[in-house]
C-alpha positions, -999 to +999 in steps of 0.1 A: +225-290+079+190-280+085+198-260+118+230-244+102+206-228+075+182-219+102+211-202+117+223-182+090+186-175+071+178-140+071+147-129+084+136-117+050+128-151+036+162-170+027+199-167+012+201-141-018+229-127-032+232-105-062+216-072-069+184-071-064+144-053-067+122-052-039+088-055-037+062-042-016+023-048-017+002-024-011-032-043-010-067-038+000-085-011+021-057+020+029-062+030+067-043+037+093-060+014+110-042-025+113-075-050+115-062-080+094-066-100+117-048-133+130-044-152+094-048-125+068-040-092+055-071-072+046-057-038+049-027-014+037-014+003+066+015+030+061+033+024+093+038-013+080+047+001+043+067+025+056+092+005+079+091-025+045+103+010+023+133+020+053+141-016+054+143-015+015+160+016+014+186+006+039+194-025+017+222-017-008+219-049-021+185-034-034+183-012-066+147-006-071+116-007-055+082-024-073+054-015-055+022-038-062-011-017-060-039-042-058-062-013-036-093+005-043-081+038-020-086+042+012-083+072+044-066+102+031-045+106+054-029+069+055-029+073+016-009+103+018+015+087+046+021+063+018+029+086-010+051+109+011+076+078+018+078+067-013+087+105-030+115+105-001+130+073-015+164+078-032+163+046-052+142+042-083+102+033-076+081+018-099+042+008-097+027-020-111-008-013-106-026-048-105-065-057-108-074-020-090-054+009-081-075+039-076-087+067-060-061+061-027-041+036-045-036+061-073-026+089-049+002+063-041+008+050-077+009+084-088+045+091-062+064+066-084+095+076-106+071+055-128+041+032-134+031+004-152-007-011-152-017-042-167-039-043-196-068-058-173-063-025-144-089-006-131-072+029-120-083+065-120-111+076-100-099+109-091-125+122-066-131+125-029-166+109-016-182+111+019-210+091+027-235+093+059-261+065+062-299+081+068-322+062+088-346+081+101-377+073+080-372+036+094-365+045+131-401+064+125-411+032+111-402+011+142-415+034+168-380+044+175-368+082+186-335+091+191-332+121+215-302+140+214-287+167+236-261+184+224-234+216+232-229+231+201-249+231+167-229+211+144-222+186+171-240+157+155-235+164+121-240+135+096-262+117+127-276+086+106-307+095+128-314+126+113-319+143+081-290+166+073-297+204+068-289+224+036-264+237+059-242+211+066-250+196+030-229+226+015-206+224+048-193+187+042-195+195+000-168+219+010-149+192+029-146+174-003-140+203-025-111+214-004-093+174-002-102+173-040-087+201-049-053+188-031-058+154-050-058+170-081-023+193-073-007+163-060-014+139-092-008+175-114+030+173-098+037+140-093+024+127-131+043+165-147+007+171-163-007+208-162-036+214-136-062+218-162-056+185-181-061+164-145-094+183-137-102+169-172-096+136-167-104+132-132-142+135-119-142+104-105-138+088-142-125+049-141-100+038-170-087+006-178-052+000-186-047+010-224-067+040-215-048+050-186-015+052-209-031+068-231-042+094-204-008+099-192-019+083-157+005+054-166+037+050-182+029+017-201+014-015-203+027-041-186+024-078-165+042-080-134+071-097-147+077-068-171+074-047-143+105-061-122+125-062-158+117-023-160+122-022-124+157-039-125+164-018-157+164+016-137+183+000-115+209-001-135+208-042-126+215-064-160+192-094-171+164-105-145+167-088-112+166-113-083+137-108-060+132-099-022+096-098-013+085-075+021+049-083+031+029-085+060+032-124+075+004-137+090+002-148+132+006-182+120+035-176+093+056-156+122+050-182+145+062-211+126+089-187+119+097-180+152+097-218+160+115-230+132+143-203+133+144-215+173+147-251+167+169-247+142+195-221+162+194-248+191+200-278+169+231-259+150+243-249+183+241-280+195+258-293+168+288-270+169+290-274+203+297-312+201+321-306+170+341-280+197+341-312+221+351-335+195+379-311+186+393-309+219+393-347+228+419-346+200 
């Protein structure tokens, strides 16, 4: 019996059957980068999200997808990865934004059909930040001199060993302005809310749940469970909506996986195997 299920268990975590929501996480740091290591998962990486929304999408059995935000933003470029795949999506998506979803995980929030944030979520934090660690006053300190040589003026800009010009202060100021200024159109179209209302609200402000509905930046206050109800509702799926869960597994979860599911595809075969003999001593 126990080989047999490990024979027929689907990779995603067991025997379902029924309608169902998905649900995706999208926790911690967003980067394109994949350093969670051996045992955890520390980061939000869109090729991972991405391949958990196709597989979601490719699902009929699926009729919604819940995305949990638990993320305090991230690289722009991974964040808007994220929010590209989810606009694609034909089925109904719907974030529940956990203890933190902003400035990255907002950009993705704010892709949903629609979002609900729990009464204790920190979200907003609308702005674009750069930040270039000075040390020269301690490297004079220590004795220490850096000596650079460089082909082109700009070359070593934001050097931590060096005092940045006025320069390439207003240079990397118009970095920001120009990725802000994106951020802002992007939440304006995705959230229906004029330009001007956004560059209101935005400036970096921080708003917990109650005042993000009230800011339009969510839809309502909600837990979890009332998020997969609302989920399962646009769905079109009656009562509770069963549950299929895509996350990243651990090294150790995949390879007890892989061992188990092995073991257990031996021992069924095994097993049907002897039944075949049995069968044909008859």
């Amino acid at each position: 019996m126990i080989g047999a299920y490990f024979l027929t268990k689907p990779l995603d975590g067991g025997l379902k059957f029924g309608d169902k929501v998905a649900v995706i996480k999208v926790e911690g740091l967003i980067t394109m980068s994949d350093g969670s290591g051996l045992f955890s998962e520390s980061t939000a990486n869109p090729d991972r999200i991405i391949k958990q929304i196709r597989k979601a999408e490719n699902d009929g059995s699926v009729k919604a997808i819940l995305f949990e935000i638990n993320s305090p933003g991230g690289g722009i470029v991974a964040s808007e990865a994220i929010s590209e795949a989810i606009k694609d999506v034909d089925k109904p998506t719907i974030a529940w934004l956990s203890e933190i979803a902003t400035s990255g995980g907002y950009y993705v929030a704010s892709a949903c059909d629609y979002i609900v944030a729990d009464k204790g979520t920190l979200t907003g934090s609308i702005g674009v930040i750069s930040v270039f660690p000075q040390y020269s006053s301690l490297m004079e300190k220590l004795g220490v001199e850096m000596r650079v040589i460089k082909s082109g003026e700009y070359k070593d800009i934001g050097s931590p060993y060096r005092n940045m010009t006025e320069d390439e202060r207003v240079m990397v100021q118009g970095w920001n302005n120009e990725i802000y200024d994106d951020f802002i159109s992007v939440v304006a179209e995705n959230r229906d809310l004029s330009r001007e209302y956004v560059e209101d609200i935005a400036e970096g402000k921080l708003y917990v749940g109650k005042k993000a509905v009230e800011m339009k930046l969510a839809d309502e206050l909600g837990t979890k469970e009332q998020a997969i109800l609302i989920a399962g509702n646009m769905g079109g799926i009656e009562g509770r909506p069963e549950i299929v869960e895509y996350k990243k597994s651990s090294f150790f979860d995949e390879f007890v996986s892989t061992a188990s599911t092995r073991f257990g595809y031996g021992f069924a075969t095994a097993l049907i195997e002897a039944n075949r003999e049995v069968k044909l001593g008859y």
